[in-house]
C-alpha positions as CSV (number, residue, x, y, z in Angstrom):
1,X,0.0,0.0,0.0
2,X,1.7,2.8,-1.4
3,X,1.4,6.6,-2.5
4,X,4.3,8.0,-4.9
5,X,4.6,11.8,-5.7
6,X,6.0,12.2,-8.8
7,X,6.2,15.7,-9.2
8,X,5.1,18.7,-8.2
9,X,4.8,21.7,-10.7
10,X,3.2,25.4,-10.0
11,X,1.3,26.5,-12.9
12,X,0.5,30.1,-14.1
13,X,2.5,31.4,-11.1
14,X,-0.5,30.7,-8.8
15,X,-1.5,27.0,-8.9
16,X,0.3,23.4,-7.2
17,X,-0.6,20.9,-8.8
18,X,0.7,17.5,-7.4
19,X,0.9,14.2,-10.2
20,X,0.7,11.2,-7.5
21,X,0.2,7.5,-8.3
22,X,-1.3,5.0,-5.7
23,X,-1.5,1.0,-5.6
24,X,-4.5,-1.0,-6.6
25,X,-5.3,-1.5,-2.9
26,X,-5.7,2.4,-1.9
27,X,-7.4,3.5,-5.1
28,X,-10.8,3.3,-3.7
29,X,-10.1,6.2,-0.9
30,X,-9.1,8.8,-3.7
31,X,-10.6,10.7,-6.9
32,X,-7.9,10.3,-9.0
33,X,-9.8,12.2,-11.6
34,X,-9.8,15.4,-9.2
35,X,-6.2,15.0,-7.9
36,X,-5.1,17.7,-4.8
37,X,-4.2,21.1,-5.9
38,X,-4.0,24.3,-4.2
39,X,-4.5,27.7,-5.9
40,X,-3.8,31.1,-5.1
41,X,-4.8,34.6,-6.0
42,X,-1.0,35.6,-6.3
43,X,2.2,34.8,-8.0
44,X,3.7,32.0,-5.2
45,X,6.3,30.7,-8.3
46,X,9.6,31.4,-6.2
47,X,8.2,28.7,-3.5
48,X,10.7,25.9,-3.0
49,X,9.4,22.2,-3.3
50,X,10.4,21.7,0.1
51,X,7.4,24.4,1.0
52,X,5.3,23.6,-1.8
53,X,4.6,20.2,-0.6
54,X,3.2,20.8,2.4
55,X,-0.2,21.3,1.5
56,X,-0.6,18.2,-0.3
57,X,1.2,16.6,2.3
58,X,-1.2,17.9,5.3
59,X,-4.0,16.3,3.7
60,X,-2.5,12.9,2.6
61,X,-0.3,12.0,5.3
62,X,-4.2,11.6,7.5
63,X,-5.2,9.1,5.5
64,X,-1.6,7.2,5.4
65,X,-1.7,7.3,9.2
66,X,-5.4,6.0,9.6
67,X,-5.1,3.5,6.1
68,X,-2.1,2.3,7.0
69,X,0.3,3.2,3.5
70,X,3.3,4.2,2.8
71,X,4.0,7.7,1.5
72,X,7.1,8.7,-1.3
73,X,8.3,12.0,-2.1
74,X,11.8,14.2,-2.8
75,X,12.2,17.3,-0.9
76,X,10.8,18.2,2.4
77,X,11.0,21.5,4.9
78,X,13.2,19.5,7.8
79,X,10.9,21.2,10.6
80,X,7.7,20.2,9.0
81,X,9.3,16.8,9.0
82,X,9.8,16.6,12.5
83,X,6.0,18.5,12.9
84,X,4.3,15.0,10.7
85,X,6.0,12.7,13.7
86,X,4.6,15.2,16.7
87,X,1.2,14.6,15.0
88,X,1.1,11.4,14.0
89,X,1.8,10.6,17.8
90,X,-1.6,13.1,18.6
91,X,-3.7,11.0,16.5
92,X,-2.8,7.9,18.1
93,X,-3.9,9.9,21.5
94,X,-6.7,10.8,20.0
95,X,-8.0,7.8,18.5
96,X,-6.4,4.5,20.3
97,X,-9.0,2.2,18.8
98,X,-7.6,2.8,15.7
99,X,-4.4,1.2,14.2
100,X,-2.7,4.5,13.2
101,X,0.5,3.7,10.9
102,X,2.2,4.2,7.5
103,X,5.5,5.9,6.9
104,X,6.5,8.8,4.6
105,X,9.9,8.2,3.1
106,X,12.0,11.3,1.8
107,X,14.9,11.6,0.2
108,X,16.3,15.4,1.1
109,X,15.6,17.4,4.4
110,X,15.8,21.1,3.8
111,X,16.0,23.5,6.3
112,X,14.2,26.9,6.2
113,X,14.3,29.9,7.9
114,X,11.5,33.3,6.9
115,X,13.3,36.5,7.4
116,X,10.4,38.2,9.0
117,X,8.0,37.9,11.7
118,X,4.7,38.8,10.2
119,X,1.1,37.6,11.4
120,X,-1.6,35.9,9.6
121,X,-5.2,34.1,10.7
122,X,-7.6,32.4,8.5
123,X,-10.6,34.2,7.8
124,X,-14.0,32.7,8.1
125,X,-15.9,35.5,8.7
126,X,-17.6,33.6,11.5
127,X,-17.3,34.2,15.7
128,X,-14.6,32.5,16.3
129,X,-12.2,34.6,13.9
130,X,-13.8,38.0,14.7
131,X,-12.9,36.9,18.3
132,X,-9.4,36.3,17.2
133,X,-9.3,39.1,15.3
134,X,-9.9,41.0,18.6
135,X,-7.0,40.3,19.8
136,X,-4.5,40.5,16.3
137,X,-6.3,43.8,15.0
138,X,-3.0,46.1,16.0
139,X,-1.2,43.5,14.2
140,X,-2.8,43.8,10.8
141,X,-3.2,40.2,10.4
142,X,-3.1,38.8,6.9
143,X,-6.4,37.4,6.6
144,X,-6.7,34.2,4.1
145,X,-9.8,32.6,3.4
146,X,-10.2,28.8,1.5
147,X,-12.4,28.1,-0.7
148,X,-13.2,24.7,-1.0
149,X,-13.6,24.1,3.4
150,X,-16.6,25.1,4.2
151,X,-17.9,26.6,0.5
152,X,-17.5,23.7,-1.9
153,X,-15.6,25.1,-5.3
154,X,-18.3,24.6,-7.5
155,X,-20.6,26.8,-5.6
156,X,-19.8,30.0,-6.7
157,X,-23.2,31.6,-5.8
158,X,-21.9,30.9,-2.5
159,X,-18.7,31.9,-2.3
160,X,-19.1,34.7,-4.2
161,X,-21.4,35.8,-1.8
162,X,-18.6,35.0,1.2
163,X,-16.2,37.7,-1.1
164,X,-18.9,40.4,-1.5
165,X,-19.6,40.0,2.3
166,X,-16.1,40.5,2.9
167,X,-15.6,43.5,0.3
168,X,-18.1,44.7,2.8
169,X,-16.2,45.0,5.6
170,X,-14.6,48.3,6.3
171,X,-12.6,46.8,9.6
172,X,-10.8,44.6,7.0
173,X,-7.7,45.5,5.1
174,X,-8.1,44.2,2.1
175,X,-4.8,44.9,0.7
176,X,-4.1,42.1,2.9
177,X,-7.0,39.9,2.8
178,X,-5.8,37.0,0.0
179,X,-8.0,33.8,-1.4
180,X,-6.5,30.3,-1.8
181,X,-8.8,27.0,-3.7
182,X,-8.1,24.4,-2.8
183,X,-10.3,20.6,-3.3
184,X,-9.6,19.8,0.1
185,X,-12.6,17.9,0.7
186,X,-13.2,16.5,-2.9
187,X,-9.8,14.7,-3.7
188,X,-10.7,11.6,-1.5
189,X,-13.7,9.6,-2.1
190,X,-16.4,8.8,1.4
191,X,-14.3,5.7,2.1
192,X,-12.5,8.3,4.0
193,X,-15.3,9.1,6.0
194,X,-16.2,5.7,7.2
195,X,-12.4,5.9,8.6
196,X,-13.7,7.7,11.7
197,X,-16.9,6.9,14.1
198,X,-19.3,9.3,13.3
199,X,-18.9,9.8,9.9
200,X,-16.8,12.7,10.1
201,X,-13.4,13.1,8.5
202,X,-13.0,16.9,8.0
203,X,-14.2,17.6,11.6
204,X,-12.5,14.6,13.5
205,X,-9.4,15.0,11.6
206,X,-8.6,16.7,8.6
207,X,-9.7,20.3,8.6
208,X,-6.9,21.8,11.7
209,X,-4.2,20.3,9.4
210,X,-5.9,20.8,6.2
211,X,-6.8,24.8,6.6
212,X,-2.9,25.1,7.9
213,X,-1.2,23.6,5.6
214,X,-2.2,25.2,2.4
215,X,-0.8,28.4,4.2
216,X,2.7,27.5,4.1
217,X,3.5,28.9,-0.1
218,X,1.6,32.7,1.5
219,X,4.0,32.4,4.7
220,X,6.8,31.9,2.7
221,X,6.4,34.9,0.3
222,X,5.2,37.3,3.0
223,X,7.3,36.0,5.6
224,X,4.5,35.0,8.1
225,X,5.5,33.6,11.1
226,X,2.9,34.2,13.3
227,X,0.0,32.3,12.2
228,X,-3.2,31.9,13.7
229,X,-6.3,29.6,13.1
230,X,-9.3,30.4,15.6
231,X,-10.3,27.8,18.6
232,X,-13.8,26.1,18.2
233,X,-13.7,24.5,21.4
234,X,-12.2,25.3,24.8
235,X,-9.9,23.0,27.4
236,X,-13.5,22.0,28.8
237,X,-13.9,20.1,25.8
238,X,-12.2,16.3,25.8
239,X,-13.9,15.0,22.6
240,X,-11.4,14.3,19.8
241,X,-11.5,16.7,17.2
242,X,-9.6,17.9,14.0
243,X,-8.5,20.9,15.6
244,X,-7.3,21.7,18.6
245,X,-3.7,23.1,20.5
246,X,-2.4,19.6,20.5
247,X,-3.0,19.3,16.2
248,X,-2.6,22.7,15.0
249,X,0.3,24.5,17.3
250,X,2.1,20.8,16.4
251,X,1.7,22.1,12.7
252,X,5.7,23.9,12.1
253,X,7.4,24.8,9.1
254,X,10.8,26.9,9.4
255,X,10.4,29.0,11.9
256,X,7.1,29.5,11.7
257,X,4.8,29.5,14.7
258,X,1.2,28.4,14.7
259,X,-1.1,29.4,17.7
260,X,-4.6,28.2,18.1
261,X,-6.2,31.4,19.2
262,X,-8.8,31.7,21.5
263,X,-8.9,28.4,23.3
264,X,-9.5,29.9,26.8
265,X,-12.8,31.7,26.1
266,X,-16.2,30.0,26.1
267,X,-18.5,30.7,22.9
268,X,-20.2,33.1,25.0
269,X,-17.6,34.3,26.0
270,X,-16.1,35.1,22.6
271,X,-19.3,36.8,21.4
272,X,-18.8,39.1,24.3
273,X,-15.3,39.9,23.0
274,X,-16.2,40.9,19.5
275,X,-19.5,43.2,21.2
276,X,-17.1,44.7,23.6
277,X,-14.8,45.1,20.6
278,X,-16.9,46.5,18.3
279,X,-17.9,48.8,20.8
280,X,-14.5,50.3,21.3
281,X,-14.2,51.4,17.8
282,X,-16.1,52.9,15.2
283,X,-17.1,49.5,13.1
284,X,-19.5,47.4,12.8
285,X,-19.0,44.4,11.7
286,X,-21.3,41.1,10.5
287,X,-20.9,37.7,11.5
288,X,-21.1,34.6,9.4
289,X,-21.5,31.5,11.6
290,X,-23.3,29.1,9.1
291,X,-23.2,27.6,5.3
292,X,-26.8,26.6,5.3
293,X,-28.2,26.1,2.2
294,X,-31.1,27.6,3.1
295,X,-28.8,31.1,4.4
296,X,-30.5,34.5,4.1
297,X,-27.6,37.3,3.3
298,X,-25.2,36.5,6.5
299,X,-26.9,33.6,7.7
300,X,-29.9,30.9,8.0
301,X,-31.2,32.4,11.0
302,X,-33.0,29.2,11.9
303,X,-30.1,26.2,12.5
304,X,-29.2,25.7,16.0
305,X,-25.6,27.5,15.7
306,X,-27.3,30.4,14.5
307,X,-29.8,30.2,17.5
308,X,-26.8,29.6,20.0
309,X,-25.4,32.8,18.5
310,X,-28.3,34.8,18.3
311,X,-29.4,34.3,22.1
312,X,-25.5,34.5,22.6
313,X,-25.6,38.1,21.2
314,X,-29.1,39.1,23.4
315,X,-28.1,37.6,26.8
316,X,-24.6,40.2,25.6
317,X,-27.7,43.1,25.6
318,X,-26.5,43.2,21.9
319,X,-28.9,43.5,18.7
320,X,-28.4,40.7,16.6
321,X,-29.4,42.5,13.4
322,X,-26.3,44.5,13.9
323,X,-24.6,41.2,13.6
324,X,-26.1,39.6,10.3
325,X,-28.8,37.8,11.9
326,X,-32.6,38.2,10.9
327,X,-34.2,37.7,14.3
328,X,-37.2,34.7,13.3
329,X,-40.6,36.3,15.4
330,X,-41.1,32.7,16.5
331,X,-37.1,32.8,17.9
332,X,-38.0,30.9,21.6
333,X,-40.9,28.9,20.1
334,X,-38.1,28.0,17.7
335,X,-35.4,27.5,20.1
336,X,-37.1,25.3,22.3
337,X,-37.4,22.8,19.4
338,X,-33.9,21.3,19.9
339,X,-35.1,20.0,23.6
340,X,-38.4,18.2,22.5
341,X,-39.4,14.5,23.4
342,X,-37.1,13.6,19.8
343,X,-34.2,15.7,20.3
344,X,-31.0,14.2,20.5
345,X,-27.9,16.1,21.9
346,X,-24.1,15.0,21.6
347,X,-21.4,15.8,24.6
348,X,-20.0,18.2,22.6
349,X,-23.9,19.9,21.6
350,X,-24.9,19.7,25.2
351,X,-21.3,21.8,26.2
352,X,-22.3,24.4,23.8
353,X,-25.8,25.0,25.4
354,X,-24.8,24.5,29.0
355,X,-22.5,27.6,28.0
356,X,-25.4,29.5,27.2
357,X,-27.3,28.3,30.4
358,X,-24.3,29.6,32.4
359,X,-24.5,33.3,30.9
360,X,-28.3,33.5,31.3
361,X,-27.6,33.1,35.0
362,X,-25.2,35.6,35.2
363,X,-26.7,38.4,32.8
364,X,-29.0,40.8,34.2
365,X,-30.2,42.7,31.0
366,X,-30.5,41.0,28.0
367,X,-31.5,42.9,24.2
368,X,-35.2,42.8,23.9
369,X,-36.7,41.2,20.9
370,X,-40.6,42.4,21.5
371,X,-42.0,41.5,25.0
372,X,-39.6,41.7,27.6
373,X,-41.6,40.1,29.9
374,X,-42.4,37.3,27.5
375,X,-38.6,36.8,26.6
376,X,-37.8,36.6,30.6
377,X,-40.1,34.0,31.1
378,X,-38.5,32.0,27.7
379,X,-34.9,32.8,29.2
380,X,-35.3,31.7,32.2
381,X,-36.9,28.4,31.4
382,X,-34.5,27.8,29.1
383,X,-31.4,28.9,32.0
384,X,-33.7,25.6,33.8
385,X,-33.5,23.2,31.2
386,X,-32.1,19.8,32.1
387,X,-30.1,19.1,29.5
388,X,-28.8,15.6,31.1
389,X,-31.6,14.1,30.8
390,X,-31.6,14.7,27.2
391,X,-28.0,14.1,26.4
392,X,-28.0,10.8,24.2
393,X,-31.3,9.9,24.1
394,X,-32.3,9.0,20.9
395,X,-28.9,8.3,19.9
396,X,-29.4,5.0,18.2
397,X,-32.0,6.1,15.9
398,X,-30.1,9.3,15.2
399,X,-26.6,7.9,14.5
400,X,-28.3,5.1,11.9
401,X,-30.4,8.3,9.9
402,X,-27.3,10.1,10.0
403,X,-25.5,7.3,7.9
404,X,-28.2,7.1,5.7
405,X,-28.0,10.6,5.3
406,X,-24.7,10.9,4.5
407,X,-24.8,7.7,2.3
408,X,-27.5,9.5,0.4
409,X,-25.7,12.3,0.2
410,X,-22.7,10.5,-1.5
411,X,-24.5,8.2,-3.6
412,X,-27.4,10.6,-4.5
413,X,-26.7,14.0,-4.4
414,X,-29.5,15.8,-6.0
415,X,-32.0,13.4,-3.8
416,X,-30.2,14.8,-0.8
417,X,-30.6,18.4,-1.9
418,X,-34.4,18.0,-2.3
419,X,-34.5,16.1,1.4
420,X,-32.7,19.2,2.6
421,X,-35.1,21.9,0.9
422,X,-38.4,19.7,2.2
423,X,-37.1,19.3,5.8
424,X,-36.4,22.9,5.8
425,X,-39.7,24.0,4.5
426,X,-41.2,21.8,7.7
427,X,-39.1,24.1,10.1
C-alpha cells in the first residue's frame, strides 16, 4: 500500500498541482480524476518544493496514518518533517482504537528559515475569527480565506457571496485579505469518512491540518511567522477533534509559529469579545457562523448555531441585526425545538448549550426582541432546562439516519438536496 509523488509543478504562477500515483489497494479512498491542488490569488512561483509540498502533504499523510500506507516523495522542509511525527503521535492519543501507521519516506531534508516575523489568521468571517481578530487587529493580520472548506468550489453563488460580504467589511484591510482554492474535501472519495466513528473526516481529523497547511506557499512569500487559526472548542472540551492546540500548534514549518487562538474563552464568551470590541471602535461588523443552504444574506437564522449565536448576542444586551442575523418572530418557540421529546444532543452539543445556560444566569439585562416580559419567562426556562436528561437519548435512531443521510448524500446527491429543501420548508 503505497502513495508515490512524482512531481510537483506550480502552474501560471498561482496554482500546485501535485501528479501522485497509488497502488490498486488504496485506489478506492481517492478521486484520482480530481487530484489535490491548491490555488492562489498571487504569484507563489519562487516557492521551493520543500514548501510547496506541504499542503498536499497535510492532507494525505491523515489518510496514510489512519489507512495504513506508505507515502514517497523528494524534498521536504526539515521542521515540517519533525512536525508530521509530533502529529502522528496526537492522532494515536486521540483515536487508540484505531491502528494509526504508515510511513512517509524522503529523500532530502531542507531547512528553512523566513526572514520576518509577520502575522496571519484564517478568515471565516464567522465568531470565532472576529474573536481572534480582537486580539491581532493592531497587528494587521493577513487574513486568508479557502475556498473549497466550508464553500464547496463549484458553488460559486456561495462563495461569491462570502467575497462580496467580505468587500463589505470596512474593519478589514483588504490589501491584505488574499484567497486560496483548494479541493480539500473532494480529492478523497467517502471511504475516508467511514475511517472515523461518526462519519466525520474533516471535523475529526482533517480540517486543523488541512486549513494550515495550504498556508505555508503565503507564509513563505510574505514572511508570516505568526499564524493563527481560531479555537472552536475550549480546554473543557475532551472530545477528539480535527483541531485543537495539540493538532494545530504541532503544525511547524521553518520558523514558523502556529497558535490556536482563542482556546481559553467560552462561545459566549467570545461573542462578548467581538461586542465589547466592536464597541470600542467605530465599526460594525457582521458575523457569518453558518453555510446553510437555506442562508439568508449573512446567515440561516433558523439552524441551531445560529440560534446559539443569536441568544448568545441578546443575553450580551446586543442587537443581533447589527450582527447579520434576521431575528425569526417565533425565535423561543423555535429554540425550544432542539429539547423536544425527539431531540437528541451530543457531549460536545450539550457543552455548547450549557454555556449559554451559564450566561443567562449571570446576565442581568439582555437585548429585547418584543416582550420583555415574554422573553424573561422564555430565558429563564430555558437557563432551567435539564439538558442531562436529554444528552444521548435517541442516539441509536439518530446515528443510523445520520449514515443514511450521508450515504445519500454520497451516492445521490440531487435526492439529498431536495430532502434538505423539504425538511427545511417543515421548520
Amino acid at each position: 500500500m503505497k502513495l508515490y509523488l512524482k512531481s510537483l509543478k506550480i502552474i501560471n504562477n498561482n496554482t500546485i498541482v501535485y501528479d501522485y500515483t497509488v497502488t490498486d489497494d488504496i485506489k478506492e479512498y481517492f478521486n484520482l480524476n480530481n487530484k489535490f491542488y491548491a490555488k492562489y490569488d498571487q504569484n507563489i512561483a519562487d516557492t521551493p518544493n520543500s514548501i510547496a509540498v506541504i499542503p498536499f502533504l497535510a492532507n494525505i499523510m491523515p489518510i496514510a496514518w489512519f489507512v495504513g500506507f506508505d507515502v514517497y516523495i523528494d524534498d521536504i522542509d526539515t521542521t515540517f518533517y519533525n512536525s508530521l511525527k509530533e502529529l502522528k503521535k496526537q492522532f494515536i492519543k486521540f483515536h487508540p482504537t484505531k491502528n494509526i501507521k504508515g510511513e512517509l519516506h524522503i529523500n532530502n531534508k531542507i531547512d528553512t528559515i523566513l526572514d520576518g516575523n509577520n502575522t496571519s489568521l484564517l478568515f471565516s468571517g464567522g465568531l470565532d475569527t472576529y474573536d481572534s481578530y480582537s486580539r491581532l487587529h493592531d497587528k494587521d493580520p493577513f487574513l486568508i480565506s479557502i475556498h473549497g472548506a466550508d464553500v464547496k468550489i463549484d458553488d460559486t453563488v456561495k462563495w461569491n457571496k462570502f467575497v462580496k460580504f467580505n468587500s463589505e467589511e470596512d474593519i478589514i484591510n483588504h490589501s491584505k485579505l488574499f484567497y486560496v482554492e483548494s479541493n480539500l474535501r473532494e480529492f478523497y472519495t467517502y471511504k475516508v469518512d467511514l475511517l472515523v466513528d461518526g462519519l466525520g473526516w474533516w471535523g475529526a481529523v482533517q480540517h486543523g491540518m488541512a486549513l494550515l497547511g495550504v498556508l505555508a506557499p503565503l507564509s513563505y512569500k510574505h514572511k508570516i511567522t505568526d499564524i493563527n487559526i481560531a479555537a472552536s472548542a475550549t480546554n473543557e472540551v475532551t472530545y477528539s477533534w480535527g483541531s485543537s492546540p495539540y493538532i494545530d500548534e504541532n503544525m511547524k514549518w521553518a520558523n514558523c509559529k502556529v497558535t490556536h487562538n482563542g482556546y481559553e474563552f467560552r462561545r459566549t464568551e467570545k461573542t462578548q469579545n467581538v461586542v465589547d470590541f466592536v464597541n470600542s471602535i467605530d465599526y460594525q461588523l457582521k458575523l457569518r457562523v453558518c453555510y446553510a443552504d437555506e442562508r439568508v444574506d449573512y446567515n440561516c437564522n433558523v439552524c441551531h448555531k445560529c440560534q446559539r449565536t443569536i441568544l448568545s448576542l441578546i443575553l450580551a444586551n446586543a442587537n443581533p441585526k447589527d450582527y447579520g442575523f434576521i431575528v425569526p418572530s417565533n425565535f423561543y418557540s423555535l429554540l425550544f425545538k432542539n429539547f423536544g421529546d425527539d431531540a437528541v444532543m451530543t457531549k460536545g452539543l450539550k457543552y455548547q448549550w450549557t454555556c449559554i445556560q451559564d450566561k443567562a444566569r449571570e446576565t442581568d439585562t439582555f437585548f429585547v426582541i418584543q416582550d420583555q416580559t415574554k422573553e424573561k419567562e422564555a430565558i429563564t426556562k430555558f437557563m432551567n432546562l435539564d439538558l442531562d436528561a436529554i444528552i444521548n437519548k435517541n442516539q441509536e435512531s439518530v446515528l443510523k439516519k445520520k449514515k443514511s443521510r450521508f450515504l445519500l448524500q454520497k451516492k445521490y446527491p440531487l435526492l439529498y438536496k431536495i430532502y434538505k429543501l423539504i425538511r427545511y420548508q417543515k421548520i
